[in-house]
Structure formats: structure tokens, C-alpha cells
C-alpha positions, 0 to 999 in steps of 0.5 A: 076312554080316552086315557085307554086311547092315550095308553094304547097310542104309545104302545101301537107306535112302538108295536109299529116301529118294532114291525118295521124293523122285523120287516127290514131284518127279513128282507136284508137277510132274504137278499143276504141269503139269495146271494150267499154270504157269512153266518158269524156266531161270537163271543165278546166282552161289553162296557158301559162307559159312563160307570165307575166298574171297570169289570168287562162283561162277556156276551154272545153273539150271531151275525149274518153277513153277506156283500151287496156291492164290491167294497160295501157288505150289510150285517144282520145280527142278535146278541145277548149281554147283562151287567150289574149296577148300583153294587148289584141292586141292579142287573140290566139284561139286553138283547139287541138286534142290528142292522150294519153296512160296512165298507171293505177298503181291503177284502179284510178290512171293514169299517161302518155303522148301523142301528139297532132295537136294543129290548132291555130288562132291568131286574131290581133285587127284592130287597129294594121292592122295585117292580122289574121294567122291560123298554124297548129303544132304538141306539146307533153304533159305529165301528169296524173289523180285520178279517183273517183267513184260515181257509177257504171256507173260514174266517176269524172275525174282530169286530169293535163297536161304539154304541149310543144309546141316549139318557133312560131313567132309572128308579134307583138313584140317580134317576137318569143315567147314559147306557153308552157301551163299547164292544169287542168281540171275536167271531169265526166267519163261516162262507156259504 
């Protein structure tokens, strides 16, 4: 009974933390939507930076931005990126969902950072007879972004973004390893 207890605290917790950041993603984007804003779909290139291929992989991504005061926006946004490791004995997918203020200096320029829950599989090829593993962490991100007008109604977004993640564990060697990627990304801006 009390080895079920210890099981079973862990994943409450995490079952607490990812009801929460739900919680928070719903009423910023209620607050979004009540007072208009952009819906943001993109597509981007990602790289980890603490690895030897220098191979960029592409990502998809959707964003809903809208302004909370003058010069200060928030971003709720989800994507979706995979890429291989260990020479292919190892492909890491990962769906992150975000939360970002940005403070815009200019009406086409912004620049901030946020937090994200980063929902992450990683798929061992057969070969090896490691059972896949699915986590769930929390990372932080900086970055910034030019926005270029091409209407009234649209825009061409840019984004760059760092993001930390901290040391995770792996059954390949080497046991541990740092995620850190960077991301860029191009997005049309539709006001609504």
C-alpha cells in the first residue's frame, strides 16, 4: 500500500501542475479572445544545441497572440517537432504548449519570454529493445520578433527563441544529455 502511495504522489502532482497550466492557457486565451487579437499559424526550423548534427529540422506551429497594455502583448501558442539522435536509434517528438509576454518597444517589434509544458516521446528503434518513454517537463524560453505589415488585417511574423530545458535521462548512452534548442520560426499574423 504504501509503495502505491509513493507511485501515485508523483503522478497527482504532475496531474495537478498540467491542470493548472490548462487553467492558465484557458483564461489568457478567454482574456485574449475578449479583447481581439492575432491567430498566428507558422512553420519553422528547430536545433538542439548540445549535439554534433548540425541538420535544422522543420516544425509547425499555431499562436494566439492579443495586446494586454500599450506596449506589453501575451502568446498562447502549440507546436509540434521531432528529431533524431545516437544516428537514428532515437527519435525524440515533443509537443510543447506556451505561455509568452512580450514587450513591443515599436508596434513591429517585440521581445520577452515565457514558460512552456514540453510533452515528450521518445521512440527507441526496435533493434535496440528499449521500451518508448513518454515525460512531461516544464522549460522557459527567451526570444523576440519583427512584425511586417501586408494589410490591415495581416502580418508576417518572425520569431527567434531560446529554450532551456535542463539535464533529462536517457537509456542510450550517454545517460544524461541537455535538450536546449533554439527556434525560428515565420508566421502569417491574422488580426481579428
Amino acid at each position: 500500500m504504501n509503495r502505491v502511495l509513493r507511485r501515485e504522489g508523483p503522478r497527482l502532482l504532475d496531474r495537478a501542475l498540467i491542470g493548472g497550466l490548462l487553467l492558465v492557457v484557458l483564461l489568457l486565451l478567454g482574456f485574449q479572445v475578449a479583447r481581439a487579437g492575432e491567430i498566428i499559424p507558422s512553420v519553422g526550423m528547430t536545433r538542439n544545441v548540445n549535439t554534433s548534427n548540425t541538420d535544422a529540422q522543420i516544425f509547425g506551429g499555431l499562436a494566439f497572440r492579443g495586446q494586454i497594455a500599450p506596449m506589453l502583448s501575451s502568446e498562447i501558442g502549440v507546436a509540434y517537432r521531432d528529431q533524431d539522435f545516437a544516428g537514428g536509434d532515437l527519435t525524440v517528438r515533443q509537443w510543447p504548449v506556451t505561455a509568452s509576454l512580450w514587450l513591443n518597444p515599436l508596434p513591429t517589434v517585440y521581445a520577452g519570454g515565457g514558460v512552456g509544458w514540453y510533452h515528450t516521446t521518445f521512440d527507441y528503434a526496435p533493434a535496440l529493445n528499449l521500451d518508448s518513454q513518454t515525460s512531461q517537463d516544464f522549460g522557459v524560453h527567451l526570444g523576440g520578433g519583427l512584425q511586417v505589415p501586408v494589410g490591415s488585417a495581416a502580418a508576417i511574423d518572425l520569431n527567434g527563441r531560446y529554450i532551456f530545458m535542463g539535464n533529462q535521462q536517457s537509456q542510450l548512452p550517454p545517460s544524461s544529455y541537455n535538450p536546449d534548442f533554439w527556434s525560428t520560426s515565420v508566421g502569417l499574423a491574422l488580426k481579428f
